[in-house]
C-alpha positions in Angstrom: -83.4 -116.9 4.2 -80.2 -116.9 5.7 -80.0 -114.8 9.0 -76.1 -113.8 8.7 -75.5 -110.2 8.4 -74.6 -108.1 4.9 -70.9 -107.4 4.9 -70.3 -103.9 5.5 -68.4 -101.4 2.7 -65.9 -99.4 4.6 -64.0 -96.5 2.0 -60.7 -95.8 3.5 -60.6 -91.3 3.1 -57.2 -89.8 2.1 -55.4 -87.7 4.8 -55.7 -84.5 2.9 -54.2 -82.2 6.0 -50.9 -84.0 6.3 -50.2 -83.7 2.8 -50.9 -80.0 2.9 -49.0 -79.5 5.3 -46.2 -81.8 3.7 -46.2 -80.0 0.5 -46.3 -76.8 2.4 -43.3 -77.3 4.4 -41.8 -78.6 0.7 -42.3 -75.2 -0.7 -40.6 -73.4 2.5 -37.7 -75.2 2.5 -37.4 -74.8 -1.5 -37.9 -71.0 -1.1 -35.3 -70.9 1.8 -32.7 -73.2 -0.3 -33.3 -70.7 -2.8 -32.6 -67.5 -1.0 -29.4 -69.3 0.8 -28.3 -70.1 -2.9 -28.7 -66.4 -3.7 -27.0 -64.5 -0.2 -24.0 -67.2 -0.7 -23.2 -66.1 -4.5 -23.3 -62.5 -3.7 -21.2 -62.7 -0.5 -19.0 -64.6 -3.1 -18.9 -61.3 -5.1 -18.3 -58.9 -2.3 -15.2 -61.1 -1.4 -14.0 -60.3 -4.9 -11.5 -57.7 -4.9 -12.4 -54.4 -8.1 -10.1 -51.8 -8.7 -11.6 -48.6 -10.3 -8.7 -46.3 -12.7 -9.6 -42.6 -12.0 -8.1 -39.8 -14.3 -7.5 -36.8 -12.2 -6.6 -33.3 -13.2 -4.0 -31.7 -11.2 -2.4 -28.2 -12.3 1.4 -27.9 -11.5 3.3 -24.5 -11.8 6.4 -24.7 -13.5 8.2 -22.1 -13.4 9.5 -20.2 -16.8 13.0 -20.2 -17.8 15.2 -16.9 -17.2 15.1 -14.8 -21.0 16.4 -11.3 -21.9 14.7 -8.5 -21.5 14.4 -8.5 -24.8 12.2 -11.4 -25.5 10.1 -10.8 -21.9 7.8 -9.2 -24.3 6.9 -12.1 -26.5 5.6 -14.3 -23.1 2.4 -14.8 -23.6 0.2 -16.5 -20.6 -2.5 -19.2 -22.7 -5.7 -21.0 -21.1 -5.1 -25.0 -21.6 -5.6 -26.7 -24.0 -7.7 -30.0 -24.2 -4.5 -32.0 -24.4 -2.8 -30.2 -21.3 -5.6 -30.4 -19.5 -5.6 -34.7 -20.0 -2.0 -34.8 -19.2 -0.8 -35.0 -22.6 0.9 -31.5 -23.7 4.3 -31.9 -25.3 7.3 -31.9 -23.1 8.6 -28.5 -24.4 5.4 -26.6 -23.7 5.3 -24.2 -20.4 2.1 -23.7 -19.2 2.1 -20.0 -18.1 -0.6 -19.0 -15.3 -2.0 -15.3 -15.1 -0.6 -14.0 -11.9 -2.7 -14.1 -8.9 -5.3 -11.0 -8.4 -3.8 -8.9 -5.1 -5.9 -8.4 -2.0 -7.9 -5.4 -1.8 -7.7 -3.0 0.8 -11.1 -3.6 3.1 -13.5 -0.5 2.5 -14.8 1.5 5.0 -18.4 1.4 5.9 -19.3 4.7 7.2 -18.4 7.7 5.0 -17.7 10.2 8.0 -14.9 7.3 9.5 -13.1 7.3 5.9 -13.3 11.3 6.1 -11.7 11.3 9.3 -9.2 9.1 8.4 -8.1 10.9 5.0 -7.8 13.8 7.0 -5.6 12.3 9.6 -3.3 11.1 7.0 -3.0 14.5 5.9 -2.2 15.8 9.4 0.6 12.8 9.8 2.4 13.9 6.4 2.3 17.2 6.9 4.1 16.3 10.7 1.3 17.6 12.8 0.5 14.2 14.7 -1.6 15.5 17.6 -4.2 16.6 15.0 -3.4 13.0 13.1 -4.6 11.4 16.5 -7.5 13.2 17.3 -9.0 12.5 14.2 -8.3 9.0 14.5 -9.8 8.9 17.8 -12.7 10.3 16.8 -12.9 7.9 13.7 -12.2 4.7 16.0 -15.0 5.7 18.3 -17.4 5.4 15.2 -15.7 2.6 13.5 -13.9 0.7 16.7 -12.8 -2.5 15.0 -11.6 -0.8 11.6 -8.2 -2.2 10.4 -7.6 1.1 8.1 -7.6 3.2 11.1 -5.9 0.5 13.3 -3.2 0.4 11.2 -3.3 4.6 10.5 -2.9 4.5 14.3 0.3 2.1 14.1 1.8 4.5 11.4 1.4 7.6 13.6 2.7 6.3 16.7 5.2 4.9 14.5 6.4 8.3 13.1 6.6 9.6 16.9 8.5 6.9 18.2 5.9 5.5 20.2 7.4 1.7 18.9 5.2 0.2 21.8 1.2 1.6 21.0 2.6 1.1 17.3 3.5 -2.1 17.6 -0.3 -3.0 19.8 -2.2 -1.3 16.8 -0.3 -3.7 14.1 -1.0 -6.9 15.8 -4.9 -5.6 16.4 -4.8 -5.5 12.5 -2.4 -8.7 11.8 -5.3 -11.2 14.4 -8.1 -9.7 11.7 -6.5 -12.1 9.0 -6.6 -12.4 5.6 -10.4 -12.2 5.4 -11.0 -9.1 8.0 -8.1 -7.0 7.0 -7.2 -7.5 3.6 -4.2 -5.9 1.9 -3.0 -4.5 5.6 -2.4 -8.1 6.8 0.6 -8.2 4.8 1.6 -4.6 5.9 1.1 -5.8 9.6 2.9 -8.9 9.4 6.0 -6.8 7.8 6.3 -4.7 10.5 5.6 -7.0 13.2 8.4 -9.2 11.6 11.0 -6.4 10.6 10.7 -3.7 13.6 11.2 -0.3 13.8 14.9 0.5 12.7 14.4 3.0 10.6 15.4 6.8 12.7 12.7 9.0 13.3 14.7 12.3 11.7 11.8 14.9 13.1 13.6 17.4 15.2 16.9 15.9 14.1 17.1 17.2 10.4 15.4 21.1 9.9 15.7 24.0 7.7 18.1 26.8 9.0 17.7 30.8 8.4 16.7 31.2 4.8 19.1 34.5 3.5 17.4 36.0 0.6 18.7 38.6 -2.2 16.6 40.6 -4.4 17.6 42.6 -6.9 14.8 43.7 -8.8 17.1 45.7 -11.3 19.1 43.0 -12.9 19.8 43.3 -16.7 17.4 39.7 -17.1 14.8 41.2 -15.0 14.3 40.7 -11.0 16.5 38.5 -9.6 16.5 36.6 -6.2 18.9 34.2 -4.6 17.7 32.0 -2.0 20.7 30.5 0.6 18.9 28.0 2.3 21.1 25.9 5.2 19.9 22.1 6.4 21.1 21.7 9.4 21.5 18.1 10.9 22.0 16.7 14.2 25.1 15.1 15.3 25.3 11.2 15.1 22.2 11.4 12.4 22.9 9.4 9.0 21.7 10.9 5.6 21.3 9.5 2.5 21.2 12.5 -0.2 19.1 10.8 -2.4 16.4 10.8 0.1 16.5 14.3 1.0 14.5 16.9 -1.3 14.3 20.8 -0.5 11.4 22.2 -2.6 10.7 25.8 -2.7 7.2 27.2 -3.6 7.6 31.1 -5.3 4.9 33.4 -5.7 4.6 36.5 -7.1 2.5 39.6 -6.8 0.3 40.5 -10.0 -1.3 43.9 -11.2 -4.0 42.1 -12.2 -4.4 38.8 -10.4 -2.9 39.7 -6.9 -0.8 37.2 -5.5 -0.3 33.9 -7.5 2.0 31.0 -7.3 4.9 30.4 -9.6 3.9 28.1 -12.7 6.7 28.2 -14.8 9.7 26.6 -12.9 12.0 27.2 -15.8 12.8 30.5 -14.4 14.3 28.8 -11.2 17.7 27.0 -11.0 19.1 25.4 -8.2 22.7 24.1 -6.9 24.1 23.1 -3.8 27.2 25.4 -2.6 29.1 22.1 -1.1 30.7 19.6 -4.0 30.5 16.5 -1.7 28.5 16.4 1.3 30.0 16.3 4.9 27.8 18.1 6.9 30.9 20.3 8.2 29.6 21.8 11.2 26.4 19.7 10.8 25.2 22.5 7.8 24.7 21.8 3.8 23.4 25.0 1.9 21.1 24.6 -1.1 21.3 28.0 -3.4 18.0 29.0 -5.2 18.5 31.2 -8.4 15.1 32.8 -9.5 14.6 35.5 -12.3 11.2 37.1 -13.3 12.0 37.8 -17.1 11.5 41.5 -18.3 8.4 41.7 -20.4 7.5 44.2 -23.3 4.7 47.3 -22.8 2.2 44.9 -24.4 2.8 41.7 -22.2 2.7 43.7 -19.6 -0.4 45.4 -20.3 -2.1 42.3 -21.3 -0.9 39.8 -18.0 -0.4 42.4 -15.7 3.1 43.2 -14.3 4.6 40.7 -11.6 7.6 41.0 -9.3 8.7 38.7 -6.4 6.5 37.9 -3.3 8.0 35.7 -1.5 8.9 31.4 -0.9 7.7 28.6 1.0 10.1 26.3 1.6 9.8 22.6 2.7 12.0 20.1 4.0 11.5 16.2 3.1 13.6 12.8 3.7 12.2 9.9 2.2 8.9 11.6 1.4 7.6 12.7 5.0 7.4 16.1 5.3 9.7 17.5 8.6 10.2 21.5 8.0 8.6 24.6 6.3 9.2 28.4 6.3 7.2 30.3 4.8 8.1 34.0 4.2 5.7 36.2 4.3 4.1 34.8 6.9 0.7 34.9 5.3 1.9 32.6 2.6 1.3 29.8 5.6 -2.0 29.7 4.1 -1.7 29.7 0.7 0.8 26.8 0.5 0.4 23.4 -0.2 2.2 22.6 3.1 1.3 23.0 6.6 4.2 25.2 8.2 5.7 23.5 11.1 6.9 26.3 13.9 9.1 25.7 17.1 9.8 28.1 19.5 13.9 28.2 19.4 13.8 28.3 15.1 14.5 31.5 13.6 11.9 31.9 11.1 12.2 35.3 10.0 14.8 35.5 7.0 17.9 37.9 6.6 18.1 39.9 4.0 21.1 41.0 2.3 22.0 43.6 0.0 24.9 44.4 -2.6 27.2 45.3 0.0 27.3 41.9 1.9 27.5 39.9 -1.2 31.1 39.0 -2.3 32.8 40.7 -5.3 31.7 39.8 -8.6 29.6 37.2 -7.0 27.6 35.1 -9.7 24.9 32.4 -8.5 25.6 29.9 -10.4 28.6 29.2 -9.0 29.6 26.9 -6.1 30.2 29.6 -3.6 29.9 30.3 -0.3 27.7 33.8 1.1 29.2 35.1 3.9 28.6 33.5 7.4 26.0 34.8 9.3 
């Protein structure tokens, strides 16, 4: 028996961790290829420039073409079409828009504040503008930062002249805006922008001494003539077609007592001067009123009537400046407040058949005798 030793088997083991790890490192470098492939291509189509074609409505005005009066009647404002809306109405066609809606005037909160101020309207238009203020006063102290009585307070001080406090009280209302003050913006902004040029006629234009004659035996029943003088102030302009002398009759009834005229037919009117030149700073308006006879019947049925007396009113371009009333009690009854001064004659002369001229007729243009 040999003594050499037995060969020994040696079995080489596969390194199994390096090629994990290999194969691991593979895949990363795949998955990061990958994901480099896929940032590059869509960084390729950011750089890629698009351009996206948006219709968009947009409404123009055009205005309509001048037509006779005639035809202004057959204009006829549509809602668009489909086609006009896509841009594609005929050439010819004129889209007509509804006019716009115009602002309101702001309402009041507080019922008493509204009161007050529909009461101090009153008061300005019938000239008394010390009562006019109070109640404004009294308003503002409940409602202060109400642009109807700001602005009622800028028309007041406005009527007295006061061009200053007027003017504060308009720009008050004009800083409230569109959305505070409404309708009165506007207003503000007009006066703020055109002034005060218009003449404040109270004490410059008044009523003179009403001259009245009644004869209650005329052969169309009672008769009375009115002379009523409108007396001006020197350097004071006067458009006739803004002046307006109404007079207000009444009469005294059997059976209702006293009761204002209703049917004006029996009055007629005429001013004694054919053209206007304020000679001496005087026009005279000439009042015609006749209380018709009525048969035993009538009579017995309506009572009988016979003349009362007048209120008469003075007015230029709708603001009320002078009123007489005669009696005096008919102050109350009237529709006007009377305005008194302490110079004015207010009691009225009356005449008789002696002072009036010979054959003297009323419906002519002439002159009573002077005072």
């Amino acid at each position: 028996m040999s003594n050499h030793p037995k060969p020994r088997i040696t079995r080489h083991t596969p390194p199994v961790f390096p090629i994990a790890c290999w194969v691991l490192a593979s895949i990363a470098f795949l998955q990061s290829l990958v994901a480099g492939l896929a940032l590059a291509n869509r960084f390729e189509a950011t750089r890629q420039v698009r351009v996206l074609v948006k219709e968009v409505t947009k409404w123009v005005m055009v205005p309509a073409p001048a037509k006779p009066a005639a035809s202004a009647e057959a204009i006829v404002a549509h809602p668009p079409t489909d086609s006009s809306v896509a841009g594609v109405s005929a050439p010819s066609a004129l889209a007509v828009l509804p006019p716009p809606s115009p602002l309101p005037t702001p309402a009041m909160a507080d019922p008493r504040s509204e009161q007050l101020l529909t009461e101090a309207r009153q008061a300005r238009v019938a000239g008394d503008m010390g009562l006019a203020i109070v109640k404004l006063e009294e308003a503002r102290g409940r409602s202060p930062e109400e642009p109807n009585i700001q602005f009622e307070l800028g028309l007041v001080h406005e009527a007295m002249g006061v061009f200053d406090t007027a003017t504060e009280y308009y720009e008050k209302v004009f800083q409230m805006g569109v959305s505070g003050a409404g309708l009165l913006y506007g207003r503000a902004a007009e006066k703020l922008r055109d002034g005060f040029e218009s003449e404040v006629l109270l004490g410059k234009l008044a009523l003179g001494r009403v001259r009245i004659f009644n004869d209650p035996h005329d052969e169309a029943g009672q008769r009375v003539v009115l002379t009523i003088p409108v007396q001006k102030a020197p350097g004071v302009d006067i458009e006739l077609k803004d002046l307006t002398l109404s007079v207000e009759f009444f009469n005294r009834s059997t059976r209702d007592g006293i009761v204002p005229l209703e049917d004006t037919s029996w009055v007629t009117e005429k001013w004694t001067s054919e053209r206007f030149e304020w000679v001496d700073g005087e026009e005279t308006l000439r009042m015609t009123y006749v209380i018709p006879k009525l048969d035993q019947a009538t009579e017995h049925l309506f009572g009988e009537r016979s003349y009362y007396g007048q209120v008469v009113s003075l007015l230029y371009n709708g603001e009320l400046l002078d009123v007489q009333a005669w009696p005096r009690d008919l102050a109350a009854r009237s529709r006007q407040k009377v305005v008194t001064t302490p110079d004015s004659p207010r009691v009225p002369e009356f005449l008789d058949k002696d002072s009036l001229p010979p054959n003297f007729d009323p419906n002519l243009p002439m002159v009573l005798p002077p005072r």
